[in-house]
C-alpha positions in Angstrom: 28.3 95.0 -9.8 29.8 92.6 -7.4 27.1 90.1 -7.7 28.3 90.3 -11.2 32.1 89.8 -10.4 31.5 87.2 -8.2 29.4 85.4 -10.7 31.7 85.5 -13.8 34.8 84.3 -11.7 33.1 81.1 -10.0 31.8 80.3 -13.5 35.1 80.8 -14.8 36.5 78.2 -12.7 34.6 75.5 -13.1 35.1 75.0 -17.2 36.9 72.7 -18.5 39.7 73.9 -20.2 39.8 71.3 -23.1 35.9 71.4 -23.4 36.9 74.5 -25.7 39.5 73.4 -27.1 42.4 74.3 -24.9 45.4 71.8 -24.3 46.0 71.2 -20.8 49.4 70.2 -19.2 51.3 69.2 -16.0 52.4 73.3 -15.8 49.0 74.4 -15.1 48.1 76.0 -12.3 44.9 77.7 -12.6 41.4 76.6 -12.1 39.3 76.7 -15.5 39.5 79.6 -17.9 42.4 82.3 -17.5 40.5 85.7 -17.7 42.6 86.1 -21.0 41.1 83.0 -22.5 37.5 84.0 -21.6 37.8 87.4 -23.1 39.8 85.7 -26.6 36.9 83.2 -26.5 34.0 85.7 -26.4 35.7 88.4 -28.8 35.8 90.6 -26.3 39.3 92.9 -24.8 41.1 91.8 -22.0 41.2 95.0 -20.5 37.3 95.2 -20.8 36.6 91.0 -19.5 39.1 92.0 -16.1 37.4 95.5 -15.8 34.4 93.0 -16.2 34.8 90.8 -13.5 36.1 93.3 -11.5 32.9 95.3 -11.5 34.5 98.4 -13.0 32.9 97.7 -16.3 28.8 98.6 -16.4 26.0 97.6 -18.5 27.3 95.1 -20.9 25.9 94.1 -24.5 23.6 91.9 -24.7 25.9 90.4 -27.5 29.0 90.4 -25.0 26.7 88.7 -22.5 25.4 85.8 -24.9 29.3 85.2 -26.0 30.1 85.1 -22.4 27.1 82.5 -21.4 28.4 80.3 -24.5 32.0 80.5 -23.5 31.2 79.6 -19.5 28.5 77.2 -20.6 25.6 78.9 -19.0 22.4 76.7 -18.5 19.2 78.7 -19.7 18.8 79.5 -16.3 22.2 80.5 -15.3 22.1 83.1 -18.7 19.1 84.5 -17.3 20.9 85.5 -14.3 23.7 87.1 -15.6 21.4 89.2 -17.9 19.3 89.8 -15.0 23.0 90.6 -12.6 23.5 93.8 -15.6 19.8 95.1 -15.7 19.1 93.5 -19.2 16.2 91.2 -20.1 17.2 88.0 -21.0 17.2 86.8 -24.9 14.4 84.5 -26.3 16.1 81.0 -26.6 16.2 80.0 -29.8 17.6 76.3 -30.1 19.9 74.9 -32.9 18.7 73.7 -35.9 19.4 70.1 -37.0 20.6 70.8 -40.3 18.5 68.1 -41.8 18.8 68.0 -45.9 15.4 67.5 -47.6 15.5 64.8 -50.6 14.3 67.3 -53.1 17.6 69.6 -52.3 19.9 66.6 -52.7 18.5 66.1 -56.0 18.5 70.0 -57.1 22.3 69.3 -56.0 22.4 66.2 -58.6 21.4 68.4 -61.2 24.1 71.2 -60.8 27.0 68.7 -63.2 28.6 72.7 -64.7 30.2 73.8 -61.1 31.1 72.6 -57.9 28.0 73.3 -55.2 27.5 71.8 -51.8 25.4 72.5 -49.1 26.5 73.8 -45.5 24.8 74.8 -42.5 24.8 77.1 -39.9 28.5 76.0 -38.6 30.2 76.6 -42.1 30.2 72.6 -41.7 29.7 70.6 -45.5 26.5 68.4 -45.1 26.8 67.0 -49.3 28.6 68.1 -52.0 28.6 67.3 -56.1 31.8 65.3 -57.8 33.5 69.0 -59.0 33.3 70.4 -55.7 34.8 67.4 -54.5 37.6 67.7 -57.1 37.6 71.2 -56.3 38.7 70.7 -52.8 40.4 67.8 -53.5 39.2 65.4 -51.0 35.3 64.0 -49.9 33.5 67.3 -48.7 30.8 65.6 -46.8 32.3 66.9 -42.6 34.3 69.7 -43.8 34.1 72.2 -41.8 35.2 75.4 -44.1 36.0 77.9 -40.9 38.3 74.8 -39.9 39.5 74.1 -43.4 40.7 77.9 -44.1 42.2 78.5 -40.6 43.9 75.6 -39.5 44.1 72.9 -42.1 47.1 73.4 -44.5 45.6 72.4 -47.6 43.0 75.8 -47.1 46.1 78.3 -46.3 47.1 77.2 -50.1 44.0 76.6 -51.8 42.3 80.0 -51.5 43.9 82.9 -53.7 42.4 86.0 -51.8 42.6 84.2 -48.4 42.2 87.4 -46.1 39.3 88.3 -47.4 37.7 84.6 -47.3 39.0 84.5 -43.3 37.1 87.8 -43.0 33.9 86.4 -44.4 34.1 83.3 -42.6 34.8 84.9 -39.6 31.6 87.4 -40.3 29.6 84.4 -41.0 30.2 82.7 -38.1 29.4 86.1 -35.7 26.2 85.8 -37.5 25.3 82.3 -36.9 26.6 82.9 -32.4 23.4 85.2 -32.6 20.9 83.8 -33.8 21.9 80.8 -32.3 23.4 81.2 -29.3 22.6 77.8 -27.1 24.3 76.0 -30.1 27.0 74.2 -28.1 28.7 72.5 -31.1 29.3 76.4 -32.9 30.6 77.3 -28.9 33.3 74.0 -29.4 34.1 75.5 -32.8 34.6 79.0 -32.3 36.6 78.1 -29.2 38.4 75.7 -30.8 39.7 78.7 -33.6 40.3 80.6 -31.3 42.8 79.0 -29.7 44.7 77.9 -32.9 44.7 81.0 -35.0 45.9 84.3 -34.1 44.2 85.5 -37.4 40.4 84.4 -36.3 41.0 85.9 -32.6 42.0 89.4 -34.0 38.8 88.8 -36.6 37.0 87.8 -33.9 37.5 90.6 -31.8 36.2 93.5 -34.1 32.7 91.6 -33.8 31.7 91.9 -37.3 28.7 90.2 -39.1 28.4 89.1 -42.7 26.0 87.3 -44.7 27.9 86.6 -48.3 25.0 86.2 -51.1 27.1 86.5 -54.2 30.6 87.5 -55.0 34.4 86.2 -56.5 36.1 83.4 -55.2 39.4 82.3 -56.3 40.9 79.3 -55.5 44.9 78.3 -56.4 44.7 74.3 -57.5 47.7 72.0 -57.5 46.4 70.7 -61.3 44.5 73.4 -63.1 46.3 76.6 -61.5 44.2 79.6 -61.0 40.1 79.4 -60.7 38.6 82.9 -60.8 35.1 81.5 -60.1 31.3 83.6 -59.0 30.0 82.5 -56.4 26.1 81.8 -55.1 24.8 81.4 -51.6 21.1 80.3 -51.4 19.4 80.2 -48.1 17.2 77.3 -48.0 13.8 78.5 -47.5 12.9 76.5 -44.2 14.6 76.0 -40.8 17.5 74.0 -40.6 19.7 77.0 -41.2 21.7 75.6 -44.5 22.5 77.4 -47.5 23.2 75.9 -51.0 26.6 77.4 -52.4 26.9 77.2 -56.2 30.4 78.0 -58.3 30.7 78.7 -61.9 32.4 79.8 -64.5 31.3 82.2 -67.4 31.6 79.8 -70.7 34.8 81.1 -72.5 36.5 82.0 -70.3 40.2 80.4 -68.6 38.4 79.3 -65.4 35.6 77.4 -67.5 38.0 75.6 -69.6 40.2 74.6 -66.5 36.6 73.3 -64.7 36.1 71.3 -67.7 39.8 69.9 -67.5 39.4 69.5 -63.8 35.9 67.5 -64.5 37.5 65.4 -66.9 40.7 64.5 -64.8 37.7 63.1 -62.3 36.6 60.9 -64.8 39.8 59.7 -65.9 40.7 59.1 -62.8 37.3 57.7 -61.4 37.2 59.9 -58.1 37.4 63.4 -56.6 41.3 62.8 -56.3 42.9 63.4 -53.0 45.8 65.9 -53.2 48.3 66.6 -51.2 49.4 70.3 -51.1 53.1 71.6 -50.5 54.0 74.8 -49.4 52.0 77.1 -46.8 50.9 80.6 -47.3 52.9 83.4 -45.5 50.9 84.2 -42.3 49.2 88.0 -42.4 48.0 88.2 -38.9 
């Protein structure tokens, strides 16, 4: 396995630290990735990445090896050789899709006026969204990144009422997405960048557990209609550009559908989705 050793440890030295998200400074001493910052990118122990490199670690996953490719920014041909270094075949590569919005979904979007829907893709990123989602979330949706919005961003630490279980799906989500698209080097910048700014998503990270949320609760604390106990609906879009249409409502006659109807109306009165400004953060979990 020193081929292997050899071959992790020169690739760790040439990335750039701030290509994934890293802040560099004057105190710096080492060339590209610390070993612990490879094994926290790629969700993997530091104990295992150093046995790793050191060659006292055999037969990898193939999923350990694809994080590892995305984290060093592997060519196709340089993640052919570290699959080949371990004995395993290399992975079919399966490029990124464009997330590209058909003109018939935005206007099945137009027609959902009840709830707040949007569509994302593959990188939890917001490609449109409807007026009550907007007023939902409080801002303009359209380049929200949700995994960034509920581990970094303030206003998501207060917005969501069962926030551990939302980082967990998000986090689940996201494992899901590095597999099947693992040359994706926007999701790479992403997951790096959480990384490195939340000690929650590292620890999530790190178990390696995949979700794909179809249905369930979602409750969200807002600044002017208090508790929203809302069901929600993921629909995968039936083609290739990896989005999914996410649909919230209400069940008529009940708090949450009364305070939708209040929070609809407040848009109307006020003639836009209404930026807010939260106060306050949650208490951390990790």
């Amino acid at each position: 396995m020193d081929d292997l050793a050899d071959f992790l440890r020169t690739r760790r030295a040439r990335v750039d630290p701030g290509s994934v998200g890293i802040p560099v400074d004057s105190r710096r001493r080492v060339e590209g990735l610390r070993r612990e910052e490879v094994a926290h990118l790629s969700g993997v122990s530091v104990d295992y990445y150093v046995r790793l490199e050191q060659g006292r670690a055999t037969q990898p996953s193939a999923q350990v090896l694809d994080a590892l490719a995305r984290v060093l920014g592997l060519d196709a041909v340089e993640s052919e050789h570290l699959h080949r270094l371990t004995g395993r075949p290399p992975r079919a590569e399966r490029s990124a899709p464009g997330g590209r919005v058909r003109p018939e979904l935005m206007r099945v979007l137009d027609l959902i006026t009840d709830g707040p829907a949007f569509i994302v893709d593959h990188r939890l990123e917001v490609v449109a969204a409807n007026p009550l989602a907007e007023l939902l979330y409080g801002r303009p949706m359209k380049g929200l990144n949700i995994a960034r919005h509920i581990f970094i961003e303030e206003e998501g630490l207060t917005l969501y009422a069962e926030w551990d279980a939302c980082t967990r799906d998000t986090v689940g989500q996201l494992r899901l997405a590095a597999g099947k698209y693992p040359d994706d080097p926007r999701l790479t910048t992403l997951i790096g960048e959480l990384a490195m700014h939340s000690d929650r998503f590292r620890k999530l990270w790190a178990r390696a557990d995949v979700r794909s949320r179809t249905h369930g609760r979602k409750s969200y604390i807002h600044p002017l209609v208090g508790d929203l106990e809302l069901h929600q609906e993921n629909f995968t879009v039936p083609d290739e550009t990896g989005t999914e249409l996410v649909v919230l409502s209400a069940a008529p006659g009940t708090a949450a559908h009364d305070s939708l109807r209040m929070l609809a109306s407040l848009g109307a009165s006020s003639g836009q989705g209404g930026n807010r400004k939260t106060s306050g953060q949650r208490a951390s979990t990790e």
